[in-house]
Backbone as numpy.savetxt, mean C-alpha at the origin, in Angstrom:
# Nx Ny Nz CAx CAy CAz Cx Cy Cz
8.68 -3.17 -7.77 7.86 -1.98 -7.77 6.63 -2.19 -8.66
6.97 -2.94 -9.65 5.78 -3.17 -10.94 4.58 -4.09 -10.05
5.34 -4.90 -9.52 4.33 -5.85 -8.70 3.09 -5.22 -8.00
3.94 -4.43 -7.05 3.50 -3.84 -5.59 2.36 -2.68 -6.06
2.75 -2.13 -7.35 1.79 -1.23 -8.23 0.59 -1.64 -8.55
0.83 -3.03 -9.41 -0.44 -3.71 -9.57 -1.37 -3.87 -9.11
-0.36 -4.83 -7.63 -1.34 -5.59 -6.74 -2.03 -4.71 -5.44
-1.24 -3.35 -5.44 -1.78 -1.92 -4.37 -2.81 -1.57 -4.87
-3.18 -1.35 -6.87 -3.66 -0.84 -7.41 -5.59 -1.69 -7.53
-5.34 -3.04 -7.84 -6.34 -4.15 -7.71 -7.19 -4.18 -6.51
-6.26 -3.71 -5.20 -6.92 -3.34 -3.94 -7.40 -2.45 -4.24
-6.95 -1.38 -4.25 -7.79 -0.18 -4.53 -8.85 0.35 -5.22
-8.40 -0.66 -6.41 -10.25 -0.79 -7.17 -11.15 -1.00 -6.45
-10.98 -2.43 -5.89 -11.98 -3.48 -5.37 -12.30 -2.78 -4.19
-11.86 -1.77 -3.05 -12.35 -1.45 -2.54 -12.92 0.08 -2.62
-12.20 0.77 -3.45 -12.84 1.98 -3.43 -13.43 2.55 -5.23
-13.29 1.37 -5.88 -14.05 1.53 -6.95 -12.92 1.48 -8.67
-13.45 1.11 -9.42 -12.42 1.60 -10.69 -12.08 2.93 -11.12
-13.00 3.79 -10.65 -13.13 5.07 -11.01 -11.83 5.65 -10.59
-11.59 5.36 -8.94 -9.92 6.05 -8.55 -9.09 5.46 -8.28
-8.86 4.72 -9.50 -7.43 4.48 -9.64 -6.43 5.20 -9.62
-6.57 6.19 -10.79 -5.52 7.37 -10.49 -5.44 7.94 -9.63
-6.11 8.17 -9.07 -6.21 8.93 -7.43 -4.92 7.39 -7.13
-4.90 6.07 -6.83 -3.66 5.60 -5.84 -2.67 5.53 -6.98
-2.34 5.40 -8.27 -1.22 5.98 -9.31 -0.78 7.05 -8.74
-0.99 8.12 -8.22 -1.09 9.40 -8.12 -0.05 9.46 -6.81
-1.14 8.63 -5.94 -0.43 8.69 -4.41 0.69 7.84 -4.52
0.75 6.64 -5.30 1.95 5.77 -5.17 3.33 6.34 -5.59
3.21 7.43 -6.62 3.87 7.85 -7.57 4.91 9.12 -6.41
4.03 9.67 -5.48 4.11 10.70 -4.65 5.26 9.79 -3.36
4.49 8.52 -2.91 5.67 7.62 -2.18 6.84 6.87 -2.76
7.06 6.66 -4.15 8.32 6.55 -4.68 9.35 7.85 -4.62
8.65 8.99 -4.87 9.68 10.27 -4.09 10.01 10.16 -3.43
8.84 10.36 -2.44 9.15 10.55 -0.54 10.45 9.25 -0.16
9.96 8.23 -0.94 11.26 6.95 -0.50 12.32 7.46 -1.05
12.67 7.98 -1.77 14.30 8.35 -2.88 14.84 9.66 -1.99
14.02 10.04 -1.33 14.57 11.72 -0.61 14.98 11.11 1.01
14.04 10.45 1.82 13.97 10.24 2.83 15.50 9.17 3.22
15.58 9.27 4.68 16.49 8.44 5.23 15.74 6.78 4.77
17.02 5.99 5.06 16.89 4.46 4.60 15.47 4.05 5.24
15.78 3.93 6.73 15.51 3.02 7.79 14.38 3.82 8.17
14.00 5.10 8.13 12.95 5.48 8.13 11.49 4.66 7.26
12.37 4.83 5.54 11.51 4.06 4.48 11.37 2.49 5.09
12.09 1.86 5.62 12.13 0.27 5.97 10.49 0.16 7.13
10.84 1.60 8.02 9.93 1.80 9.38 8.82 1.67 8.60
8.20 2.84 7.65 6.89 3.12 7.30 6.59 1.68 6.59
7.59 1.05 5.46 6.89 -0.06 4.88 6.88 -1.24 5.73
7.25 -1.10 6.91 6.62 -2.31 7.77 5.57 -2.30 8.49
4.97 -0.94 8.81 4.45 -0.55 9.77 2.68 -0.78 8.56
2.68 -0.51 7.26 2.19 -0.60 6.36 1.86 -2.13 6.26
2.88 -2.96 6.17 2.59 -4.43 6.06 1.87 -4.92 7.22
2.07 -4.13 8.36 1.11 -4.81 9.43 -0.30 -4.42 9.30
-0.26 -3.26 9.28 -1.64 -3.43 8.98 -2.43 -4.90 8.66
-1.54 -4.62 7.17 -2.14 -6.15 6.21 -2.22 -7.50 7.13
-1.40 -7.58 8.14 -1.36 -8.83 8.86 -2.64 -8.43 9.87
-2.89 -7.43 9.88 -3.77 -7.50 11.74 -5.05 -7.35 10.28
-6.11 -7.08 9.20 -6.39 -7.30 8.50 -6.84 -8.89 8.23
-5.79 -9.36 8.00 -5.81 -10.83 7.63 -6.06 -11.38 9.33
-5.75 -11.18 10.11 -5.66 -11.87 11.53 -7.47 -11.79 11.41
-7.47 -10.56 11.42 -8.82 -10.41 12.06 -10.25 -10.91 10.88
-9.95 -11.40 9.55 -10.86 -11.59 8.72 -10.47 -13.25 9.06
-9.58 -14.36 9.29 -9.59 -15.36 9.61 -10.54 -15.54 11.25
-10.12 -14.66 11.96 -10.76 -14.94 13.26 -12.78 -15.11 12.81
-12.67 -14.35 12.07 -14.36 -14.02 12.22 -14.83 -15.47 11.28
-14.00 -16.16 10.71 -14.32 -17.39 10.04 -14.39 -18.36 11.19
């Protein structure tokens, strides 16, 4: 979780500035709930569906190289 904080958080600078950070502290803090209340496999659905992104992201910033 410490990791995923960091390294969510470093994105979030770099793309939307240092200023709102707390703004994704805020939101991350809000999806460690939502994960502790919610069904399992639901939480498994959204954080994969999340990691793709990151892959079609990466697909598509290698293609343009």
């Amino acid at each position: 979780m410490i990791t995923w904080c960091y390294y969510g958080e470093r994105c979030w600078a770099y793309v939307f500035g240092e200023s709102n950070r707390r703004t994704f502290k805020i939101m991350f803090l809000i999806f460690i709930f939502m994960g502790s209340i919610i069904n399992l496999e639901v939480v498994v659905n959204i954080s994969n569906i999340m990691l793709l992104t990151l892959v079609i992201a990466n697909i598509l910033d290698c293609i343009s190289f």
